[in-house]
N, C-alpha and C positions, 0 to 999 in steps of 0.2 A: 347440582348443589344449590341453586338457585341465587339470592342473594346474597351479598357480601355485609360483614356486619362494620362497612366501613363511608363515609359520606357519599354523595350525590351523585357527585364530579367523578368519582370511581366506578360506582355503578353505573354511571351512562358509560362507562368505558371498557368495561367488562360485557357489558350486554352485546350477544350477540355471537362472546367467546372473541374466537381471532386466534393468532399465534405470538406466546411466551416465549421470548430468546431472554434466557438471565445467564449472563456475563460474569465474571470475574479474573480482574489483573491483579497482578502484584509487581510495580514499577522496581528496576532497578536501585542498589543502592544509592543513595543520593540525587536519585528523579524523579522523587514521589512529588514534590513540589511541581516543578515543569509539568508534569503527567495534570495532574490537578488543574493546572493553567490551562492546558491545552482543553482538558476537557471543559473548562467556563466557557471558553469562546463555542466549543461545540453544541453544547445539550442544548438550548435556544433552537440553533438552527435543525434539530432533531425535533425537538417538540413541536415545531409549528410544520412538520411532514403534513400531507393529506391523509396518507394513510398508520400513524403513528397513532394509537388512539393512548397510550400510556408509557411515557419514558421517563425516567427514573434513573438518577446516580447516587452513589453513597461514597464516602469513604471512609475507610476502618480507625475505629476510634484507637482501639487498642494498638494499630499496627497502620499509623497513616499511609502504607505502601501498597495498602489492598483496596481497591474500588471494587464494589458491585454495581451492575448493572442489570434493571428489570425493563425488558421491553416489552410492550404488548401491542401488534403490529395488526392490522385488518384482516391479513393474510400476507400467504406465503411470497404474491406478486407485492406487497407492499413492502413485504422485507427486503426483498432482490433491490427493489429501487429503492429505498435507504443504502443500502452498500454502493449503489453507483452514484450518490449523491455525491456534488461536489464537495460538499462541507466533511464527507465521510472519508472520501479522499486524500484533503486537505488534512483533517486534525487528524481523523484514526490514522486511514495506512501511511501517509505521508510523515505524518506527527509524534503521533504517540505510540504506536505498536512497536518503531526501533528501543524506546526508553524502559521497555518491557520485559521482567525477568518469568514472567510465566500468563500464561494467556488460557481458560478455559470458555468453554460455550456451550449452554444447551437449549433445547429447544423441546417448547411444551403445549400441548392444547389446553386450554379452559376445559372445568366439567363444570 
């Protein structure tokens, strides 16, 4: 597909492809907030991965109980070590995954 019709900073991040995990939760009744908090302290120590070249959270305007998550990982080794990260530990499985009423994932290549 070639370029992206979106700034600089993305296309050096897409170059090269890698691997697409996009996420999406939807927190429990009344721990959309905490989920939210959890995830401030995490996405930081996610971005500055080595092998993290684009991470990315949202949450849902309409429905503040859904986050999205768009990750774009060097490869498949860089994604394994983001999961054993301690910060991944700490906020995801530790944290935020109990406050969780539904959890999807998938997993994509660049064209």
């Amino acid at each position: 597909m070639g370029r992206y019709a979106v700034d600089k900073k993305v296309n050096e991040a897409v170059d090269g492809g890698g691997l697409l995990v996009v996420a999406q939760w939807e927190a429990r009744d009344g721990e959309a907030d905490k989920v939210a908090s959890i995830l401030d302290r995490f996405l930081p120590e996610a971005q500055r991965e080595e092998g993290a070249k684009l991470f990315l959270i949202s949450r849902g305007k309409e429905n503040p109980a859904q986050f999205l998550f768009y990750e774009l990982f060097r490869d498949e080794a860089a994604f394994k070590a983001h999961q054993q990260s301690a910060h991944f530990k700490t906020y995801i499985a530790g944290q935020a995954l109990p406050l969780l009423a539904k959890r999807e994932r998938a997993q994509y290549a660049l064209l």
